[in-house]
C-alpha positions as CSV (number, residue, x, y, z in Angstrom):
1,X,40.5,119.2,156.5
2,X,36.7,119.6,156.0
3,X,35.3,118.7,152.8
4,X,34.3,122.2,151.5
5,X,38.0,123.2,152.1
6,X,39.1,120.4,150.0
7,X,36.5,121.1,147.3
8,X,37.4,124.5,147.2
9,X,41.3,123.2,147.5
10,X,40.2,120.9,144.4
11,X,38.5,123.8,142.5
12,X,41.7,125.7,142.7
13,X,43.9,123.6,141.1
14,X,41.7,122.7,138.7
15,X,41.2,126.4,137.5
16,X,45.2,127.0,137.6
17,X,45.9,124.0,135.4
18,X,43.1,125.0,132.9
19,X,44.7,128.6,133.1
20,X,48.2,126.7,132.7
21,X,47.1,124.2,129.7
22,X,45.1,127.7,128.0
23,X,48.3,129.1,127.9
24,X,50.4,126.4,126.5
25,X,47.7,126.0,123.5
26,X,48.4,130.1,123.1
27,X,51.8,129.9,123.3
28,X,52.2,127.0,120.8
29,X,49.9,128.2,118.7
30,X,52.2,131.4,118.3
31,X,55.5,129.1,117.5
32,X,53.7,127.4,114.6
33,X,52.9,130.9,113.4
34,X,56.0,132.5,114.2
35,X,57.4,129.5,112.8
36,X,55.9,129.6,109.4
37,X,56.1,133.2,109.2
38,X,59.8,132.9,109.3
39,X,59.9,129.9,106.4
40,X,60.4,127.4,108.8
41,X,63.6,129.3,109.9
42,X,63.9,128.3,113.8
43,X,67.2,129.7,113.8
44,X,68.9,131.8,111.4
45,X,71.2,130.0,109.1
46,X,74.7,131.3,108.3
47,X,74.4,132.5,104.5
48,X,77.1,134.1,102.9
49,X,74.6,137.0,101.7
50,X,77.6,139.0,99.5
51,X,78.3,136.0,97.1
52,X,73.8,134.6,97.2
53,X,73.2,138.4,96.3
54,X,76.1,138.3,93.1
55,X,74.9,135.5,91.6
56,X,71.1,136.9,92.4
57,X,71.6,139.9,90.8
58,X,74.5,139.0,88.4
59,X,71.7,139.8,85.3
60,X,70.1,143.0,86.3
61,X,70.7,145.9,84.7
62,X,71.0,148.2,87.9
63,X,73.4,145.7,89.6
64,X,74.6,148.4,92.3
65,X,70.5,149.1,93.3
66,X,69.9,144.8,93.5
67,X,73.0,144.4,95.1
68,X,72.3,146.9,98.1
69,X,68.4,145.8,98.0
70,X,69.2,141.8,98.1
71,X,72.1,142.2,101.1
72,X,69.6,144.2,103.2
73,X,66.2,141.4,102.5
74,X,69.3,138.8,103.0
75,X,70.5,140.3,106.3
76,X,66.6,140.7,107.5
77,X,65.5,136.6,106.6
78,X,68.3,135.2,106.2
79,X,68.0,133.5,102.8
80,X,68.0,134.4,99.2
81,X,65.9,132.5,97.0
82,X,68.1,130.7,93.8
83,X,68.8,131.7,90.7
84,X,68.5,135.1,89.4
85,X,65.2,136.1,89.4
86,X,61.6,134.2,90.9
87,X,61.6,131.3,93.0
88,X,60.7,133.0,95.8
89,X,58.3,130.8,97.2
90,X,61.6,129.3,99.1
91,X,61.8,132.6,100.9
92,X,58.6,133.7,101.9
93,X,60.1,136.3,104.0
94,X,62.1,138.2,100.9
95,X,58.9,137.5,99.1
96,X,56.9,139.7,101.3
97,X,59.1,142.4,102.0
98,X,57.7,146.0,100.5
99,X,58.8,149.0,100.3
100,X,57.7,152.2,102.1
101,X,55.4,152.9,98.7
102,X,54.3,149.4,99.0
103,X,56.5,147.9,96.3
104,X,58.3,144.2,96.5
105,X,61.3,145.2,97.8
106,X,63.6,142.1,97.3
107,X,64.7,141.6,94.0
């Protein structure tokens, strides 16, 4: 092997591992957003959404509307912040959810 063939042999490899470590930044970089986009949810956690959603909205006074509201943000993030109304910093995705007119849609 000459030595402009092993430069150039050199130079390649060199290019593909910075094009392989570029994209192992990127893709990490998009699992710690994905990652606290979800809440820190990696996986979805079984909830019983039915029985988090009665106690949720056991004090509203259009229990049928919460209801069908808070099973449909619990199906979609898969958590239902406690108590029965605020704290819903522990569920940043129900906290964000809107509406079509752009109204919190989780109760």
């Amino acid at each position: 092997m000459s030595l402009s063939s092993s430069l150039s042999l050199s130079l390649s490899l060199m290019a593909s591992t910075k094009g392989t470590l570029l994209f192992a930044v990127l893709l990490i970089f998009l699992i710690v957003d994905l990652h606290a986009y979800t809440g820190g949810a990696g996986a979805p956690e079984s909830i019983n959404c039915g029985s988090a959603c009665d106690y949720r909205c056991s004090k509203a006074s259009r229990h049928k509307i919460c209801i069908r509201a808070c099973n449909t943000c619990c199906e979609r993030c898969h958590c239902v912040p406690p108590g029965t109304s605020g704290n819903t910093d522990v569920c940043p995705c129900y906290a964000k959810m809107k509406t079509h007119g752009g109204r919190l849609k989780c109760p």
